[in-house]
Backbone as a chain_set.jsonl record, in Angstrom:
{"seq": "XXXXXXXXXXXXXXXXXXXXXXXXXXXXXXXXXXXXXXXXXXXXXXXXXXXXXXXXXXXXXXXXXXXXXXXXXXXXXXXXXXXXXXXXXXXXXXXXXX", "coords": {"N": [[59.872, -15.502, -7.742], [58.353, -16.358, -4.859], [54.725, -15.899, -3.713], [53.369, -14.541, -1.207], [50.792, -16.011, 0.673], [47.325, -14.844, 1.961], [46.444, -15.778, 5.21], [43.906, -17.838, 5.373], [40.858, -19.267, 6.349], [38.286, -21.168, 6.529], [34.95, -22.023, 7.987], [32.571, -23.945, 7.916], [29.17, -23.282, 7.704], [26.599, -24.037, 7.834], [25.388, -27.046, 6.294], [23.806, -29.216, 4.092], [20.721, -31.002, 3.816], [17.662, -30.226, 4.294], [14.533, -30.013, 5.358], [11.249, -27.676, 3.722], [10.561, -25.86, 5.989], [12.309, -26.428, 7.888], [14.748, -25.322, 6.472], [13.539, -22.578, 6.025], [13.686, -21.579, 8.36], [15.902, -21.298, 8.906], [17.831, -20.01, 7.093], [16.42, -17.735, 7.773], [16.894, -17.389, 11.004], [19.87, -17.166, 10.269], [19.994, -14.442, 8.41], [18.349, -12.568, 10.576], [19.519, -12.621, 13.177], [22.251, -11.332, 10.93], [21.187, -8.673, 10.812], [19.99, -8.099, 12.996], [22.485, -7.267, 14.618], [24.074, -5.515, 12.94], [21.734, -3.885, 13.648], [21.929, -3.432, 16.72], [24.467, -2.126, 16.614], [23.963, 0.451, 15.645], [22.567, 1.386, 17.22], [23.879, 1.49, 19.484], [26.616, 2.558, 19.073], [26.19, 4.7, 17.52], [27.434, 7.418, 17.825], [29.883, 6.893, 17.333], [30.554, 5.873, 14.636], [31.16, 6.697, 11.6], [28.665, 8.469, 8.844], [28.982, 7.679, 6.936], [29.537, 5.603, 7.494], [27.473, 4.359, 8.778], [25.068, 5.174, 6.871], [26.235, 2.95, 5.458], [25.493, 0.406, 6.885], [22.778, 0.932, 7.523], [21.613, 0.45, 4.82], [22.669, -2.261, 3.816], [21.241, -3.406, 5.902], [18.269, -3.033, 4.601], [18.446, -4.388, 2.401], [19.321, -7.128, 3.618], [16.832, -7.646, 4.67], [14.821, -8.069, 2.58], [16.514, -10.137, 0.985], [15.52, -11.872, 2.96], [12.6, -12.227, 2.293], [12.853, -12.711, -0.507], [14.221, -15.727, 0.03], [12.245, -16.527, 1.255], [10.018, -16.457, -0.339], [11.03, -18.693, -2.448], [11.455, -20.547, -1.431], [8.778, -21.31, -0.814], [8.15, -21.614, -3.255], [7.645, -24.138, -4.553], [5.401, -24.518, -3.136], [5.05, -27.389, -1.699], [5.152, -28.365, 1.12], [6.313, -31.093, 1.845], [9.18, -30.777, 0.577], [12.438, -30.876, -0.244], [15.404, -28.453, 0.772], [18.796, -28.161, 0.177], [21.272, -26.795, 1.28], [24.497, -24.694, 1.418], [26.613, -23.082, 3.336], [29.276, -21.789, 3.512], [31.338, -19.863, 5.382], [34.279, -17.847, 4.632], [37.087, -17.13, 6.509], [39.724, -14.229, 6.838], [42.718, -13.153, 6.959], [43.64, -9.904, 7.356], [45.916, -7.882, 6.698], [47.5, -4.577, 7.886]], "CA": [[59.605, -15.174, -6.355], [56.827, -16.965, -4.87], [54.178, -15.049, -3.395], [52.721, -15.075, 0.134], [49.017, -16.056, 0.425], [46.918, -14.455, 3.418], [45.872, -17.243, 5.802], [42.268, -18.267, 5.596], [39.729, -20.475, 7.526], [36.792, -21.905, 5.957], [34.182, -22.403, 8.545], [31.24, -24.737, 7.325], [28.591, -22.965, 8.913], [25.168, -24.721, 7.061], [25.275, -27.672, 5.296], [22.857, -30.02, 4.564], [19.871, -31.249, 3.057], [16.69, -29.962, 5.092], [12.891, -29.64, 4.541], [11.311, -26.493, 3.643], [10.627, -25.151, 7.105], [13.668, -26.37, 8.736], [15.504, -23.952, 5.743], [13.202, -21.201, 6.242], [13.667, -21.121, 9.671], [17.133, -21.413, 9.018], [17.65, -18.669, 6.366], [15.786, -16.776, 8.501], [17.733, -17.106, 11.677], [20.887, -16.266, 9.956], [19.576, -13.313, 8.154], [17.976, -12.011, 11.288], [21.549, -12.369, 13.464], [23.055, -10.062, 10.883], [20.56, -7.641, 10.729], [20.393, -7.628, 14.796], [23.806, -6.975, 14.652], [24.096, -4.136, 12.37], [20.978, -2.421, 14.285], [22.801, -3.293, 17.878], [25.741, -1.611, 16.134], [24.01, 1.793, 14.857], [22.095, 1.627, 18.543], [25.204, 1.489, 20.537], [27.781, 3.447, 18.3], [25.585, 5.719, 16.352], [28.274, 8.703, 17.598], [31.355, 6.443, 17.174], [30.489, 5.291, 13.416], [30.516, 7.719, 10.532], [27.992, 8.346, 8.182], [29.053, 7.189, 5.515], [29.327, 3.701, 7.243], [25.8, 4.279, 8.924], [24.682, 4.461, 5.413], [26.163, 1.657, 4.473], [24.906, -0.317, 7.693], [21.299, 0.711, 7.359], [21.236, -0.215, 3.298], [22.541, -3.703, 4.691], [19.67, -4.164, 6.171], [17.198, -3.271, 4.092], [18.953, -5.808, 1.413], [18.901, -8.05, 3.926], [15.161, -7.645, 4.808], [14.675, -8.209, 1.011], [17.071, -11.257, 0.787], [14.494, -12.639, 3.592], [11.745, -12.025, 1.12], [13.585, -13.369, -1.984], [14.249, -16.842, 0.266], [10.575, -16.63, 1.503], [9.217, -16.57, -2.17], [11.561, -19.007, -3.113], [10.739, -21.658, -0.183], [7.093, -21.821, -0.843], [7.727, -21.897, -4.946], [6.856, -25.216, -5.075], [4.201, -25.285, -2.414], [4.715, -28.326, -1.015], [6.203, -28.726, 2.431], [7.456, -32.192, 1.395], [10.03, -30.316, -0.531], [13.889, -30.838, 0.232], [16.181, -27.909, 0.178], [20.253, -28.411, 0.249], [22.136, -25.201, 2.285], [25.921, -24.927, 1.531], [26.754, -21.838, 3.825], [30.546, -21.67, 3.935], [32.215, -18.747, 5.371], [35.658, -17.393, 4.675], [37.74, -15.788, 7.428], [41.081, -14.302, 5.911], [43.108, -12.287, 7.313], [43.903, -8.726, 6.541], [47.313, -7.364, 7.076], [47.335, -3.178, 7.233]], "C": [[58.252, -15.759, -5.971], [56.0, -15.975, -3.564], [53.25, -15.638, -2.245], [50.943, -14.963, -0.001], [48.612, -15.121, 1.837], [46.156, -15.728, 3.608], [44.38, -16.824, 5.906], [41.609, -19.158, 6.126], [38.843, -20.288, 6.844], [35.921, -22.515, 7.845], [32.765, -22.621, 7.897], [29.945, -25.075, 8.65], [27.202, -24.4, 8.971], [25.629, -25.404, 6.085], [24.815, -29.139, 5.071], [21.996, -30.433, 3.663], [18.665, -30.907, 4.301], [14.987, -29.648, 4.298], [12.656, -28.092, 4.551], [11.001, -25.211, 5.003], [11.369, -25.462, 7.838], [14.547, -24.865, 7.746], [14.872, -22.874, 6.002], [13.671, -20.536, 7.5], [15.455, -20.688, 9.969], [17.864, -20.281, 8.942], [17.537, -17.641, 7.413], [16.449, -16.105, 9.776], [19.022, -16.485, 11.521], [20.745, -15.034, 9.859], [19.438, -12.137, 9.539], [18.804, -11.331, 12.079], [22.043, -10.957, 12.994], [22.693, -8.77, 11.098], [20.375, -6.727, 12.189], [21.825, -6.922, 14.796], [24.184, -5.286, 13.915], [22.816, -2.735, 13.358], [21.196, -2.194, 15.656], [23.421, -2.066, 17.545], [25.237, -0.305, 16.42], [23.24, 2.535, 16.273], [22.815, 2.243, 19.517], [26.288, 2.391, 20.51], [27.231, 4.332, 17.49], [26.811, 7.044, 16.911], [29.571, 8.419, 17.381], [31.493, 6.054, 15.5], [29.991, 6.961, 12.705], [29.903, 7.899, 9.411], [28.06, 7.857, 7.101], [28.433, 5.488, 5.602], [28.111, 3.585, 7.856], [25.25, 3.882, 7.972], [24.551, 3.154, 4.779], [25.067, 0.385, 5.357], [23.13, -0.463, 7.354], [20.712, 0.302, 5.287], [21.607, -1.806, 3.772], [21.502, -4.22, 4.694], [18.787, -3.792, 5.973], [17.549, -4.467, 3.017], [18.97, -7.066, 2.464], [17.384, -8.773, 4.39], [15.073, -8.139, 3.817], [14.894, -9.419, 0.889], [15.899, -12.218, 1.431], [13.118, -13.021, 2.948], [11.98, -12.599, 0.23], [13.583, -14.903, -1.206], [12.955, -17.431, 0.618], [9.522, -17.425, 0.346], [9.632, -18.195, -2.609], [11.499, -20.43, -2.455], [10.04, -22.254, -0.832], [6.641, -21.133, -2.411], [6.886, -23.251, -5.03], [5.879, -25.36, -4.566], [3.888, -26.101, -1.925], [5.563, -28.532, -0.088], [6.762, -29.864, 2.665], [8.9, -31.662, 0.853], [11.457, -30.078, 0.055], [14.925, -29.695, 0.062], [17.83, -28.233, 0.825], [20.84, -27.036, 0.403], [23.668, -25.639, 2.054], [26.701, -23.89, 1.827], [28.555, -22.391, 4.077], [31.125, -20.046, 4.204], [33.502, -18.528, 5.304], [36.146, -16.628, 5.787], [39.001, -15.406, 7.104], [41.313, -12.794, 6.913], [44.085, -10.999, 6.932], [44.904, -8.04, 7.055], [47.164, -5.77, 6.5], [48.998, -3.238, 6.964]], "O": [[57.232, -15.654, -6.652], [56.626, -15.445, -2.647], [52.619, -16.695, -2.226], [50.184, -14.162, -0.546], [49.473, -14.759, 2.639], [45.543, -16.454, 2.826], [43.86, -15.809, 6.37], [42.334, -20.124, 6.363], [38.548, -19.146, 6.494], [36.456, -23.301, 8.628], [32.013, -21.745, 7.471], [29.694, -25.877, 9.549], [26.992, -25.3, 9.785], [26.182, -24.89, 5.113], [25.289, -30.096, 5.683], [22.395, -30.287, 2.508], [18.912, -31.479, 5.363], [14.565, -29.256, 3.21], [13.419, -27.299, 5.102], [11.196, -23.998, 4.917], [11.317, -24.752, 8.842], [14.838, -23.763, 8.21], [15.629, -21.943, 6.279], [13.96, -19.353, 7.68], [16.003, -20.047, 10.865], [18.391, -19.63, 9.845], [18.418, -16.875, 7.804], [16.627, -14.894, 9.9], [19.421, -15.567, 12.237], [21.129, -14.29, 10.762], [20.133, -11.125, 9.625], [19.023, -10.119, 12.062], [22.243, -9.939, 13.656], [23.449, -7.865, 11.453], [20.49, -5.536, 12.479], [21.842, -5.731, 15.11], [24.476, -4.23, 14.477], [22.897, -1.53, 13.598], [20.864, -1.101, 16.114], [23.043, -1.014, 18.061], [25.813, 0.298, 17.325], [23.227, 3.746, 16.49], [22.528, 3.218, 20.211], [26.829, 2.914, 21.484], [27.977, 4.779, 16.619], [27.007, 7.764, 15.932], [30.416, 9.302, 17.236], [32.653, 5.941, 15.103], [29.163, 7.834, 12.968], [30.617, 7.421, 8.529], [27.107, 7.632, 6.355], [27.754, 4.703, 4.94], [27.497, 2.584, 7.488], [24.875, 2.72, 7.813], [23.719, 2.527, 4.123], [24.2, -0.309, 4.827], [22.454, -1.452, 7.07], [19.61, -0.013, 4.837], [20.648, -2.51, 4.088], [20.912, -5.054, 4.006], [17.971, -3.92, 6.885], [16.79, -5.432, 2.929], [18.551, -8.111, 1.968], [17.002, -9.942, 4.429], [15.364, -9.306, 4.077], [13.919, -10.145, 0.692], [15.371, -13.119, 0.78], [12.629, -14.132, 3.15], [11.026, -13.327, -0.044], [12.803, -15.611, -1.843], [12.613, -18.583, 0.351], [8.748, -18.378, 0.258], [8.747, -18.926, -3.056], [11.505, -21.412, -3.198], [10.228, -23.336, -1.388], [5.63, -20.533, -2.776], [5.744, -23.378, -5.471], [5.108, -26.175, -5.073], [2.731, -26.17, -1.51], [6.714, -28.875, -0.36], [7.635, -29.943, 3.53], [9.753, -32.548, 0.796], [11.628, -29.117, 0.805], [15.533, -29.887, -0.991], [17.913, -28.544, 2.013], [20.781, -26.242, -0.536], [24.068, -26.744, 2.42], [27.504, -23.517, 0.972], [28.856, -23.334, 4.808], [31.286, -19.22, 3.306], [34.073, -19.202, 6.162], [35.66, -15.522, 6.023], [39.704, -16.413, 7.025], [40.591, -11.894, 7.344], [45.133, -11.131, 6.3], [44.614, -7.496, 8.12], [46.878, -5.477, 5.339], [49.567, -2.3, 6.405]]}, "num_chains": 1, "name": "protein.A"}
């Protein structure tokens, strides 16, 4: 019996070769996005969302604060703003059948 896949989309958000403050800025913008997003969310719907997923929302984004930190560090390892980094942001979109 052969078995049905769920359909997926690849969208190739970031990808590239960029210097180290084009990526930071980059990083950064993404990051920021989700984090907007989640604190829109808990702004807007804080009585429609339940705690549990509050929870999860506001851990989110402190891991993503963090992540911003971790790419920060990780930038301005080498110290030199000559320095090339390569971004290969692909997202998955798949769809979920209840």
């Amino acid at each position: 019996m052969e078995s049905l896949k769920r359909p997926i989309q690849k969208i190739n958000l970031i990808e590239g070769d960029y210097s180290a403050q084009e990526t930071q800025d980059m990083i950064h913008a993404v990051l920021n996005e989700k984090i907007n997003f989640f604190k829109l969310q808990l702004l807007m719907d804080r009585d429609k969302i339940s705690t549990h997923k509050a929870k999860y929302m506001e851990q989110r984004i402190g891991e993503l604060e963090a992540e911003k930190e971790l790419s920060r560090a990780f930038i301005n390892l080498k110290g030199d703003n000559r320095a090339r980094y390569r971004i290969n942001g692909t997202i998955e979109l798949e769809l979920i059948e209840d």
